[in-house]
DSSP file (Angstrom, degrees, kcal/mol; ACC not computed):
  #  RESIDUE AA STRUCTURE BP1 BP2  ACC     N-H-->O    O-->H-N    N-H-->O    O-->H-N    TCO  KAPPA ALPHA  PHI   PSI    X-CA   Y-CA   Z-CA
    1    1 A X              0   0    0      0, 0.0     2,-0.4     0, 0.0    92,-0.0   0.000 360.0 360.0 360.0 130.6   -8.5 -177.9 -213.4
    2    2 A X        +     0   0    0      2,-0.0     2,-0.2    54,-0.0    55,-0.0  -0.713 360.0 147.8 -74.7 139.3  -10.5 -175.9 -210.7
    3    3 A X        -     0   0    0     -2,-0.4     2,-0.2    53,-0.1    53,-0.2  -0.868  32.0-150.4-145.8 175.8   -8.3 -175.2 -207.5
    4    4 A X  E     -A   55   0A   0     51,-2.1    51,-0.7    -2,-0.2     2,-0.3  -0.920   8.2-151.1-149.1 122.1   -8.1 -172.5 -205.1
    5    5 A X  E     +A   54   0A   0     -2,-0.2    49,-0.2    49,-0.2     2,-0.2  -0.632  16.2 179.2 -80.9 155.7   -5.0 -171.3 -203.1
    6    6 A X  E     -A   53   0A   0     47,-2.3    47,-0.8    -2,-0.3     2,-0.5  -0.927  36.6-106.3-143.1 157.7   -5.1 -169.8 -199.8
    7    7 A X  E     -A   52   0A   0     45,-0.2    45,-0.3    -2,-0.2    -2,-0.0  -0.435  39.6-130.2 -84.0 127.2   -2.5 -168.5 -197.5
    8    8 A X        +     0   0    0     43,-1.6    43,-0.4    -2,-0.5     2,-0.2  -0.469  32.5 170.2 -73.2 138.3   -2.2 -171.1 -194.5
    9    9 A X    >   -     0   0    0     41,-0.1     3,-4.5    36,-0.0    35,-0.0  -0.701  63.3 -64.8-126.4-172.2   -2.3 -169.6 -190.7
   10   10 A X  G >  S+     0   0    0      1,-0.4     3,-1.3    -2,-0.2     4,-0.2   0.579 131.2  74.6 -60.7 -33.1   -2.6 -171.9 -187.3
   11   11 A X  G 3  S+     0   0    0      1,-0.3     3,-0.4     2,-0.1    -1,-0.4   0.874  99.0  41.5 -51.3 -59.0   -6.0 -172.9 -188.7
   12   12 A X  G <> S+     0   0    0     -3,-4.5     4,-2.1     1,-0.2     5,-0.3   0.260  74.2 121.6 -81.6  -1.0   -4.1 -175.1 -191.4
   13   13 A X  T <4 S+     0   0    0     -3,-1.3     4,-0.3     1,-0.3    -1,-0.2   0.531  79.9  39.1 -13.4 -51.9   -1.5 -176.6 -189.2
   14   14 A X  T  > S+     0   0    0     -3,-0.4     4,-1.3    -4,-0.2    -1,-0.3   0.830 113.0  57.3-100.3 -37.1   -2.5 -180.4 -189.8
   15   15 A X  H >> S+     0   0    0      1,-0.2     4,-2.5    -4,-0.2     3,-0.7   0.993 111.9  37.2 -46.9 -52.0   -3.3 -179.9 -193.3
   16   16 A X  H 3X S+     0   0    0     -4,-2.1     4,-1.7     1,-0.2     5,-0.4   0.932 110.9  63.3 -71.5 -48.5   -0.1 -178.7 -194.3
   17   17 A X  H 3> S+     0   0    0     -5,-0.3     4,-0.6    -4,-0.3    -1,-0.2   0.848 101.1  49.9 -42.7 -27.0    1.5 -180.9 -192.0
   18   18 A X  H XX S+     0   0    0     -4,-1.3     4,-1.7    -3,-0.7     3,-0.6   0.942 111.4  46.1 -68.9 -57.7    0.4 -183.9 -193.7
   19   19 A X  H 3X S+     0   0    0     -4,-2.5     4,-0.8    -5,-0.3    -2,-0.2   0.875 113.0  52.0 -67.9 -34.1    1.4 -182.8 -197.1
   20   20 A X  H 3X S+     0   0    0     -4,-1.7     4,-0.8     2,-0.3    -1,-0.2   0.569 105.7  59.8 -77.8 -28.9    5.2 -181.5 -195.5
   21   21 A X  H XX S+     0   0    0     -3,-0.6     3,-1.7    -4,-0.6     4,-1.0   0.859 108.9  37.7 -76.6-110.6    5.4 -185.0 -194.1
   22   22 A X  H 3< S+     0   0    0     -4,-1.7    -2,-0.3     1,-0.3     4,-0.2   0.772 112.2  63.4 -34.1 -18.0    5.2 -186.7 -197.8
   23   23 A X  H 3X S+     0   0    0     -4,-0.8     4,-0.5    -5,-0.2    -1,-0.3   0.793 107.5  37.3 -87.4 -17.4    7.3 -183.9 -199.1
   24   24 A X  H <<>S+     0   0    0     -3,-1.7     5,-0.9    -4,-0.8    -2,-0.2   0.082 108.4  61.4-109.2  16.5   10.3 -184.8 -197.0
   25   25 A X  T  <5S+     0   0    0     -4,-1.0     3,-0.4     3,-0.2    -3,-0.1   0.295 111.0  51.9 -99.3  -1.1    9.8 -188.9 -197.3
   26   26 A X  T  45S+     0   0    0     -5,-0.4    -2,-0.2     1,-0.2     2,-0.1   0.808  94.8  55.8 -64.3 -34.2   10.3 -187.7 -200.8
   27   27 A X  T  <5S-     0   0    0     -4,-0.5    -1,-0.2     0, 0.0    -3,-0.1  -0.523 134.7-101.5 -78.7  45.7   13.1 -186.1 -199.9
   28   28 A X  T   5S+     0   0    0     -3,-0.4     2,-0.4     1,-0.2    -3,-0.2   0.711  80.4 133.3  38.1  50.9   14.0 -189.8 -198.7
   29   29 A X      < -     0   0    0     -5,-0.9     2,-0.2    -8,-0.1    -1,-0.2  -0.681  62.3 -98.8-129.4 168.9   13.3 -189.1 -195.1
   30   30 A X        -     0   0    0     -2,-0.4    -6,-0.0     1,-0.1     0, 0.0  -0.720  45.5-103.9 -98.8 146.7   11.2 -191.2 -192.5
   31   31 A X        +     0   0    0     -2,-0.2    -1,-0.1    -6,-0.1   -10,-0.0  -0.258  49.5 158.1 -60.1 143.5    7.8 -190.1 -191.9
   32   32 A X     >  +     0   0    0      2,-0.0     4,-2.7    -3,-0.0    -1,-0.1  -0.405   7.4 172.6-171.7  76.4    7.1 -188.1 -188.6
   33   33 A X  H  > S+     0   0    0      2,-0.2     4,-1.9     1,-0.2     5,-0.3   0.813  77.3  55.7 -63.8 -32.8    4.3 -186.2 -188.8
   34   34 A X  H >> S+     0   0    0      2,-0.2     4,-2.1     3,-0.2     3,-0.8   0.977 114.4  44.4 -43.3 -58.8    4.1 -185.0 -185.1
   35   35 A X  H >> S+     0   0    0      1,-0.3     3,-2.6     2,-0.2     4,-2.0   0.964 116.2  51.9 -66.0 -76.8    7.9 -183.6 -185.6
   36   36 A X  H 3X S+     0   0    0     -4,-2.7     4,-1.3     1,-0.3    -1,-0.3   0.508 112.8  40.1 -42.3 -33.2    6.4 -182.3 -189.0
   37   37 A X  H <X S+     0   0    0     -4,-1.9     4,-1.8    -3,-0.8    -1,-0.3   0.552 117.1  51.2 -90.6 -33.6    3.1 -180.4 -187.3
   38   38 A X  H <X S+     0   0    0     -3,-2.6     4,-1.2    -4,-2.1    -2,-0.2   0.838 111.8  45.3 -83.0 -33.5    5.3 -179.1 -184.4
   39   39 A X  H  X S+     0   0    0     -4,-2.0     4,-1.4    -5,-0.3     3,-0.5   0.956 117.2  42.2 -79.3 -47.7    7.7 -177.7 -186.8
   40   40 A X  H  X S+     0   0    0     -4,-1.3     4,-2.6     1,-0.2    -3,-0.2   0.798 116.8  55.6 -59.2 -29.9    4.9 -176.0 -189.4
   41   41 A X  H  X S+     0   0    0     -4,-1.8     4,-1.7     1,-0.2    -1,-0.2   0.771 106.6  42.6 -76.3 -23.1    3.2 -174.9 -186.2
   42   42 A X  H  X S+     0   0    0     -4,-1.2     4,-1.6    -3,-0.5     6,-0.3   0.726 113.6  52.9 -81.5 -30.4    6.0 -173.2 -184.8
   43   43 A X  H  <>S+     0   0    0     -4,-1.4     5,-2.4     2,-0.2     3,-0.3   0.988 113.7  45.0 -55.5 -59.9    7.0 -171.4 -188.3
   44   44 A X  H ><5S+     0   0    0     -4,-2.6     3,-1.6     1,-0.3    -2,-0.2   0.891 110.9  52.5 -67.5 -43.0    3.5 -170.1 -188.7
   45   45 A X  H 3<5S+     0   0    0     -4,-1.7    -1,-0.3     1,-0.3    -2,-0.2   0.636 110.9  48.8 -70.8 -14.6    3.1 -168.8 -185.1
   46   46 A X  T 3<5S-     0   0    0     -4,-1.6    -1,-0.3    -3,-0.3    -2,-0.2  -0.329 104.8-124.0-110.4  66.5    6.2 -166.9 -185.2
   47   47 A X  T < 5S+     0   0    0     -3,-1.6    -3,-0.2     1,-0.2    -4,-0.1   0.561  74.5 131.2  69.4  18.1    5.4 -165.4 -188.2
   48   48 A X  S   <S+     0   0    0     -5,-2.4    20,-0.3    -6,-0.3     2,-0.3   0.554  72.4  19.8-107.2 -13.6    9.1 -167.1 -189.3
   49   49 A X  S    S-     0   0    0     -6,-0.2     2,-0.3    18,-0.1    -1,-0.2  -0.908  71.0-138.1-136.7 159.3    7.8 -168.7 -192.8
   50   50 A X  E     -B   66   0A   0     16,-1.1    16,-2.8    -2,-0.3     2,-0.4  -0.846  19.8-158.2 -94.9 135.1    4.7 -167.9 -195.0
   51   51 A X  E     -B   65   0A   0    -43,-0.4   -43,-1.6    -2,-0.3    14,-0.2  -0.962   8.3-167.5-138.6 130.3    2.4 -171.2 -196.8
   52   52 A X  E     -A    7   0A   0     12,-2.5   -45,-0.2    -2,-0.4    51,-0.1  -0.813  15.5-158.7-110.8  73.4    0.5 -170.8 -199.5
   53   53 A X  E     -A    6   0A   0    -47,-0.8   -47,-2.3    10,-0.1     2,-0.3  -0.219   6.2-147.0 -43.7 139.3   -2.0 -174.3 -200.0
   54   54 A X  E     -AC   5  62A   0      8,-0.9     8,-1.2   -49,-0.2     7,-0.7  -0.825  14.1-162.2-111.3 159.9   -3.7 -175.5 -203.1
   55   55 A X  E     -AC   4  60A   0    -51,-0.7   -51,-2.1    -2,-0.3     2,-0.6  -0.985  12.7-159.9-152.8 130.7   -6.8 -177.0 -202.6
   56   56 A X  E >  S- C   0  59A   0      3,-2.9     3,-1.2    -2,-0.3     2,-1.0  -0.916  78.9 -36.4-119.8 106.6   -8.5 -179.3 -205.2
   57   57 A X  T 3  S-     0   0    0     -2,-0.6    -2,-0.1     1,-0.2   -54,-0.0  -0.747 126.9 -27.8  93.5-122.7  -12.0 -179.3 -204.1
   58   58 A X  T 3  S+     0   0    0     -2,-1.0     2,-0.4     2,-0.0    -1,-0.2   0.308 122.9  91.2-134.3 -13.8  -12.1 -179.3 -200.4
   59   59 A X  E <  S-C   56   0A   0     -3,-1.2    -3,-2.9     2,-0.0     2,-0.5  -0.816  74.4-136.3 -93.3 135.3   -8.7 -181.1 -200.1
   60   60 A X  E     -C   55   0A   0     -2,-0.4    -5,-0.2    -5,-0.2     3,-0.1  -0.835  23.9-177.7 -96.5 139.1   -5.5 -179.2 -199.9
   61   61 A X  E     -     0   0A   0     -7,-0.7    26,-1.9    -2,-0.5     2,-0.4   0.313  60.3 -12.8-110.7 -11.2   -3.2 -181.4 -202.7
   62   62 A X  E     -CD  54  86A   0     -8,-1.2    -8,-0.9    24,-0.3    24,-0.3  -0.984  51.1-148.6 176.3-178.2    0.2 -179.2 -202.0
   63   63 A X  E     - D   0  85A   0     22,-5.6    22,-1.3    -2,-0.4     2,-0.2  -0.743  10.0-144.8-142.9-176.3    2.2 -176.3 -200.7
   64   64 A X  E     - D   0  84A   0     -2,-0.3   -12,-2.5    20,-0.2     2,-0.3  -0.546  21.8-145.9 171.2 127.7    5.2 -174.1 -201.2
   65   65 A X  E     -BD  51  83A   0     18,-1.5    17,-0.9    -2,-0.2    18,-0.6  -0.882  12.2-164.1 -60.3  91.4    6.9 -172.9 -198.5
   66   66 A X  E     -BD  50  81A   0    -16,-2.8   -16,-1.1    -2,-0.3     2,-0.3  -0.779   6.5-171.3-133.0 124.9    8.6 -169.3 -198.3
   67   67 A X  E     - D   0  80A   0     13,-1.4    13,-1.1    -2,-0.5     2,-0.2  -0.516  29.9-116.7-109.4 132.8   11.2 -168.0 -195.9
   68   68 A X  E     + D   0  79A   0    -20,-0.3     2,-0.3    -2,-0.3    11,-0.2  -0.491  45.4 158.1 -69.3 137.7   12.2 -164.0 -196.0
   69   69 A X  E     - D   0  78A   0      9,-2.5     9,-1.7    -2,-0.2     2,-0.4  -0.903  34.0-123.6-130.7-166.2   15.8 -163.2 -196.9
   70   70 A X  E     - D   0  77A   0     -2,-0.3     7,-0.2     7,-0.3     2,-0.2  -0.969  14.2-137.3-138.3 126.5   17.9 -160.5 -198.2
   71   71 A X  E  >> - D   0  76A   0      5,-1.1     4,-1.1    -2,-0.4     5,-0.9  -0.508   7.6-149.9 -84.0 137.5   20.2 -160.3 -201.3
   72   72 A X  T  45S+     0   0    0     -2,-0.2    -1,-0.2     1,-0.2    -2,-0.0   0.347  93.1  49.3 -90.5   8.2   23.3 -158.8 -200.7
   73   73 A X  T  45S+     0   0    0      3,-0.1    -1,-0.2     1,-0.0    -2,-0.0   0.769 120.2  33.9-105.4 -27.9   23.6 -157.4 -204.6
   74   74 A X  T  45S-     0   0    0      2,-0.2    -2,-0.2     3,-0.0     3,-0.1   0.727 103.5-138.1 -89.9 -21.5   20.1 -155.9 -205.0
   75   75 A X  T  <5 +     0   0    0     -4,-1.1     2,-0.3     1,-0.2    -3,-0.2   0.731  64.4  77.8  66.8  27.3   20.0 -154.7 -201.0
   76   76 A X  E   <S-D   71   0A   0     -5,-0.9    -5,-1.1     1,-0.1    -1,-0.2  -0.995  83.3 -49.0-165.4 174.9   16.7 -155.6 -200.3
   77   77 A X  E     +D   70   0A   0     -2,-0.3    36,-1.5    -7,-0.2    -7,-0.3   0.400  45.5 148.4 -54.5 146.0   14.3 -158.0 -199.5
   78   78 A X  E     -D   69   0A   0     -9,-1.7    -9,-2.5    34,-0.2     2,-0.2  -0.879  34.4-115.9-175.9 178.5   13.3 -161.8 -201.4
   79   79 A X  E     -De  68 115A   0     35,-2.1    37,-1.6    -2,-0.2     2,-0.5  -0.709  16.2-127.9-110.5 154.0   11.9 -165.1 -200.4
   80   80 A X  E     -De  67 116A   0    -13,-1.1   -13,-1.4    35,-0.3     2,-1.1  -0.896  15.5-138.3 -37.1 108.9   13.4 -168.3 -200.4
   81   81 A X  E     +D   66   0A   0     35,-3.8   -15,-0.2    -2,-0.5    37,-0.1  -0.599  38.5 171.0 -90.1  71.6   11.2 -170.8 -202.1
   82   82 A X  E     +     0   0A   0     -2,-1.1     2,-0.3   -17,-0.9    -1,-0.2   0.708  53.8   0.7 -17.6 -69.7   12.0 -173.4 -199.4
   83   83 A X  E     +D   65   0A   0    -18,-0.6   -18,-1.5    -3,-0.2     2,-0.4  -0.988  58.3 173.1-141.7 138.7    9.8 -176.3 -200.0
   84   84 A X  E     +D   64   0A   0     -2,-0.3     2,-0.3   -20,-0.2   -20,-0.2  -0.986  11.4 153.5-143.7 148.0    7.4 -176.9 -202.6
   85   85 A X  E     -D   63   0A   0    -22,-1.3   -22,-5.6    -2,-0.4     2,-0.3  -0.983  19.7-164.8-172.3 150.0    5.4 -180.2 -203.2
   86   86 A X  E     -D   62   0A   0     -2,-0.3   -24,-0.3   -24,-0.3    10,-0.1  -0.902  43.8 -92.3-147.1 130.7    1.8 -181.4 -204.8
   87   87 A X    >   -     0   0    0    -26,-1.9     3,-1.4    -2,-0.3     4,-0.1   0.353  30.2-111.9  -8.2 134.1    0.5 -184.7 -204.2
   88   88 A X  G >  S+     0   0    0      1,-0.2     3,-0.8     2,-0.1    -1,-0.1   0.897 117.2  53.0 -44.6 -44.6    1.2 -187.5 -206.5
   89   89 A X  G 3  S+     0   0    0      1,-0.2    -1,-0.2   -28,-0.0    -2,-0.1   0.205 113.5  49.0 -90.9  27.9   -2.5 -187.8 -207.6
   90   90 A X  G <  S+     0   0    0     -3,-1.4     5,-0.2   -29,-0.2    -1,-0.2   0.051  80.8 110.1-119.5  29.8   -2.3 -184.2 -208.4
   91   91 A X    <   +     0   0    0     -3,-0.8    -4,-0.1     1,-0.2    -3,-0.1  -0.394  63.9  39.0 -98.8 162.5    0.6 -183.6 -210.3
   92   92 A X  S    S+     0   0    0     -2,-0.1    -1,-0.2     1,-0.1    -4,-0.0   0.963  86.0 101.8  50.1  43.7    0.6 -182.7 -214.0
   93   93 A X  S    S-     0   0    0     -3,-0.2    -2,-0.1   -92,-0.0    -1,-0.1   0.315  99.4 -97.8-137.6  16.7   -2.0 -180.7 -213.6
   94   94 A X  S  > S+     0   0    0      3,-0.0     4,-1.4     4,-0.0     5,-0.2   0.535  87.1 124.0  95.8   5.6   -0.5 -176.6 -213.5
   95   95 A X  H >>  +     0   0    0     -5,-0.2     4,-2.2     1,-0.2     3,-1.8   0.989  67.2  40.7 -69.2 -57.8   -0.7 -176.9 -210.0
   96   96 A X  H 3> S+     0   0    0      1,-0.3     4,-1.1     2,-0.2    -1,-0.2   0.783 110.6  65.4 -31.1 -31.5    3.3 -176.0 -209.2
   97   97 A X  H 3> S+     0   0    0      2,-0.2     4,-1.5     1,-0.2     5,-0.3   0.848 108.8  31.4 -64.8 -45.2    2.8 -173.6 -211.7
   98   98 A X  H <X S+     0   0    0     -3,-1.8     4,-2.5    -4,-1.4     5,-0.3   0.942 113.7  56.2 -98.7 -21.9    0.3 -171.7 -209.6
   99   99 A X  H  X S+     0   0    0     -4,-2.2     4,-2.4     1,-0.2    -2,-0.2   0.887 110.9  49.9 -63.2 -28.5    1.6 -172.3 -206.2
  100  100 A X  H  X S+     0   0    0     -4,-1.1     4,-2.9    -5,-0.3    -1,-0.2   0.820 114.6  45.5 -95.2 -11.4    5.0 -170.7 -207.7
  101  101 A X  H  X S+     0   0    0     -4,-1.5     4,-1.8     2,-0.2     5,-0.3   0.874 102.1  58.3 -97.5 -17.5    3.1 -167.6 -209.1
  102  102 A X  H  X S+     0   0    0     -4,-2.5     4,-1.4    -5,-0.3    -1,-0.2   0.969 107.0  50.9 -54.4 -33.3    1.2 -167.1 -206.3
  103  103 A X  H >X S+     0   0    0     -4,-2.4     4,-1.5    -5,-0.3     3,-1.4   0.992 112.0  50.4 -80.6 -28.0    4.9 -166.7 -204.6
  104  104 A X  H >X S+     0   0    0     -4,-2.9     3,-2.7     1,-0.3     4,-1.7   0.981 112.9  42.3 -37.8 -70.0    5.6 -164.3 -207.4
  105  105 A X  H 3X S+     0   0    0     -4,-1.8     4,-0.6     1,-0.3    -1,-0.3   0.616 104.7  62.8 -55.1 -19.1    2.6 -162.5 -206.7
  106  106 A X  H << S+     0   0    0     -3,-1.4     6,-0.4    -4,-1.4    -1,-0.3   0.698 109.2  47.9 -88.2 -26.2    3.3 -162.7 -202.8
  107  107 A X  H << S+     0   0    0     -3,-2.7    -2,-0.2    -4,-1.5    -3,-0.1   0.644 107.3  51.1-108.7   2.0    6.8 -160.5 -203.6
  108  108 A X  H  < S+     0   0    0     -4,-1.7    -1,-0.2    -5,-0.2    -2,-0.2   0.724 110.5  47.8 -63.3 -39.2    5.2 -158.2 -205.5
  109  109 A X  S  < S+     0   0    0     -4,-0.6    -2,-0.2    -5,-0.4    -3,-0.1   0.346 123.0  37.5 -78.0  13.0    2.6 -157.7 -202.5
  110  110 A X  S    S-     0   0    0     -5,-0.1    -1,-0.2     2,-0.1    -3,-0.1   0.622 114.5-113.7-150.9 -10.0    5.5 -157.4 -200.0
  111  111 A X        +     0   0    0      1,-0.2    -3,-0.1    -3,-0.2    -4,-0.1   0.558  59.7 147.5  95.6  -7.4    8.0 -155.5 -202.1
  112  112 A X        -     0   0    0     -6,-0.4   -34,-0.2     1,-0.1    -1,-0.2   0.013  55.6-116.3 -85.2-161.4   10.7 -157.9 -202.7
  113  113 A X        -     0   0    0    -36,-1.5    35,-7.6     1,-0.2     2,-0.2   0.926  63.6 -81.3 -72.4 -44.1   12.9 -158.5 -205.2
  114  114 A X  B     -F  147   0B   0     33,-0.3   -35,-2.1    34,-0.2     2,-0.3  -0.838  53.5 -69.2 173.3-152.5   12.1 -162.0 -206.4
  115  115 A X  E     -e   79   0A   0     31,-2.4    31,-0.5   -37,-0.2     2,-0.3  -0.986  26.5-160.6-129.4 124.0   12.8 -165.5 -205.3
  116  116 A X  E     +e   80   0A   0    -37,-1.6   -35,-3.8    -2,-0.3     2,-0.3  -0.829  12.2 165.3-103.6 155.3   15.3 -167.9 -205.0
  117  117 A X  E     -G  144   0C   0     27,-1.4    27,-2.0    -2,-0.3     2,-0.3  -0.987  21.1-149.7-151.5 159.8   15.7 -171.7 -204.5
  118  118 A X  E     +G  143   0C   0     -2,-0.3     2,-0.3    25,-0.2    25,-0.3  -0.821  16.7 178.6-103.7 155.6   18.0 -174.9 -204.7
  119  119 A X        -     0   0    0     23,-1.2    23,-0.1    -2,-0.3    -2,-0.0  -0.890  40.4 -92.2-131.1-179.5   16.8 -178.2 -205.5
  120  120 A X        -     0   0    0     -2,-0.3     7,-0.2     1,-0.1    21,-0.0  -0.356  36.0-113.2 -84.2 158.8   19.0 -181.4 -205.7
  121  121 A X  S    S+     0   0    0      1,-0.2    -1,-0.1     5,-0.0     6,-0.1   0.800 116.2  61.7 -57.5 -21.3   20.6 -182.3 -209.4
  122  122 A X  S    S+     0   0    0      1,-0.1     2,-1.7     2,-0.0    -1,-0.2   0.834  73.7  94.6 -78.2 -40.9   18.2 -185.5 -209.2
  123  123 A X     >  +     0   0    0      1,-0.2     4,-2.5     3,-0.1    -1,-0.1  -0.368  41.8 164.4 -58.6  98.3   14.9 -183.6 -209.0
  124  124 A X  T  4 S+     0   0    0     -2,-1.7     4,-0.5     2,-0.2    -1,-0.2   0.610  70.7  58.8 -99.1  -4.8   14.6 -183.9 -212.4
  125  125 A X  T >> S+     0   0    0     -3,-0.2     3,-2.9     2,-0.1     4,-0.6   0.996 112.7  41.7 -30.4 -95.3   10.6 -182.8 -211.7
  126  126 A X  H 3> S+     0   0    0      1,-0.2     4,-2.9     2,-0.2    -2,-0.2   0.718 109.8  69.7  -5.8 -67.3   12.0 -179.8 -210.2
  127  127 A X  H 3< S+     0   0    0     -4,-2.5    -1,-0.2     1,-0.2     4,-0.2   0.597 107.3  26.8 -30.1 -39.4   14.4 -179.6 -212.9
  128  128 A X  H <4 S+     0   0    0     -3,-2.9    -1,-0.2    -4,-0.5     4,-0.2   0.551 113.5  63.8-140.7  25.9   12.7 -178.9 -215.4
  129  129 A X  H >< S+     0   0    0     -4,-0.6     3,-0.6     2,-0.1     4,-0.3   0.930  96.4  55.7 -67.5 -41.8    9.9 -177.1 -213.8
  130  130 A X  G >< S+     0   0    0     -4,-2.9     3,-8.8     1,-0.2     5,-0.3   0.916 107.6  49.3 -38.6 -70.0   11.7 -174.1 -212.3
  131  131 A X  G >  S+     0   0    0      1,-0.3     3,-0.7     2,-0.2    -1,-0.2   0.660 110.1  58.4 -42.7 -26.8   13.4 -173.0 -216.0
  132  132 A X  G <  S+     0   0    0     -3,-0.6    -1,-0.3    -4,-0.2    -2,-0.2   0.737 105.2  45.0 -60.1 -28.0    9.6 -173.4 -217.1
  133  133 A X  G <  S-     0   0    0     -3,-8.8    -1,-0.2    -4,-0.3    -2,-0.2   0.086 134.5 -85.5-119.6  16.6    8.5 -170.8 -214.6
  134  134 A X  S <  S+     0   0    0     -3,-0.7     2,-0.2     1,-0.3    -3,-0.2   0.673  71.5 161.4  66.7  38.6   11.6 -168.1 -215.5
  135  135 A X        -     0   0    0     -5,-0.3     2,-0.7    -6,-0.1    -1,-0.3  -0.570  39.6-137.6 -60.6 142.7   14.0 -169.4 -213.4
  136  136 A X  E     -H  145   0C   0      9,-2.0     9,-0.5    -2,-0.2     2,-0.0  -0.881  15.0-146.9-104.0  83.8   17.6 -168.5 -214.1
  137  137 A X  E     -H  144   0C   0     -2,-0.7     7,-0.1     7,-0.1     5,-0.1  -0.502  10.2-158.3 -60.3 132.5   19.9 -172.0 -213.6
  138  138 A X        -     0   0    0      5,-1.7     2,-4.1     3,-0.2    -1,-0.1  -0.157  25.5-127.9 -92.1  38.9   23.4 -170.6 -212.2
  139  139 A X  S    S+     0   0    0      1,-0.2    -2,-0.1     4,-0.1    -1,-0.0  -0.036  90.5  52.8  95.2 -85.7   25.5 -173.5 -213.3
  140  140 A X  S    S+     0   0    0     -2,-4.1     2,-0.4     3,-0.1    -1,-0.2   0.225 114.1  26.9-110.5  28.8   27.4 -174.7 -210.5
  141  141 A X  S    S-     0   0    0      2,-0.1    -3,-0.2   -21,-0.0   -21,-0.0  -0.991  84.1-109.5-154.4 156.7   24.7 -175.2 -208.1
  142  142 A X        +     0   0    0     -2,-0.4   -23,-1.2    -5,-0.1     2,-0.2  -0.032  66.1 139.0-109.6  59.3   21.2 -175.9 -208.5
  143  143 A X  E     -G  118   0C   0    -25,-0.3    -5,-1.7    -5,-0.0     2,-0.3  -0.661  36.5-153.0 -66.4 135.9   20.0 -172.5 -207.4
  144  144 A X  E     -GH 117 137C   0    -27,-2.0   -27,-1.4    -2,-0.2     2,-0.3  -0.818   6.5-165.6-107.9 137.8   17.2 -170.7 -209.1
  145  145 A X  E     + H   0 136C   0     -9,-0.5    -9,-2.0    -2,-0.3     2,-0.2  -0.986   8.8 177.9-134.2 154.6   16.5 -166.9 -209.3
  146  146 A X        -     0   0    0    -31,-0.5   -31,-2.4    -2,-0.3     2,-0.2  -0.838  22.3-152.8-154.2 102.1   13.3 -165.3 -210.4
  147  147 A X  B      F  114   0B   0     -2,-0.2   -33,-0.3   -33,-0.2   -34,-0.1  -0.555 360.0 360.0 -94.7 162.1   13.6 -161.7 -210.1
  148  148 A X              0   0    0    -35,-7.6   -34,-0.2    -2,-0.2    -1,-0.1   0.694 360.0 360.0 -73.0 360.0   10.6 -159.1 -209.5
């Protein structure tokens, strides 16, 4: 499939808002796209998370979301892989697959460590994408690590 990421600024505000809005009524939650667009807009303008968009065509079809933090066993720097979501009538096509190496490739270009993330025991999507993409399940949680 042709796609193209790019890294979202203020520009992309309502794109990404749309799709963040259908990723959390996935996450069973009531649509509220204003609250969603005020919330992406305020992340990006303080510099407080980084969005990477695929775009199929001229439409962007998904995201991933990533928020800096720092592991207290390695001492330095890695992202939180916060939110990630691709459209329903783009799924099962490699797109999660590149949205989550582009965040690989975003902590090498910034020096961290890797990434981490939770998803719920139900995303069984999620489930058994991460481990696909050299996630580490720990067990008692469903946190994922993918170090650099």
């Amino acid at each position: 499939m042709d796609y193209k990421i790019k890294k979202a600024n203020l520009e992309h505000v309502n794109e990404v808002a749309e799709l963040f809005d259908h990723y959390r009524v996935f996450y069973r939650q009531a649509s509220d796209y204003e609250k969603c667009r005020a919330f992406i807009r305020e992340r990006l303008r303080n510099n407080q998370s980084h969005i990477f968009l695929v775009y199929a065509g001229d439409k962007a079809v998904g995201f991933v979301q990533l928020y800096e933090l720092y592991h207290y066993i390695k001492l330095e720097k890695q992202w939180l892989l916060s939110d990630l979501f691709v459209h329903p009538d783009h799924r099962s096509k490699g797109l999660s697959v590149a949205l989550i190496d582009r965040s690989k490739q975003w902590c090498e270009e910034t020096g961290a460590c890797g990434l981490m993330l939770e998803t719920e025991k139900t995303n069984d999507i999620g489930n058994s994408l991460y481990p696909r993409c050299g996630f580490a399940y720990d067990g008692l949680h469903n946190y994922y690590h993918w170090w650099n």
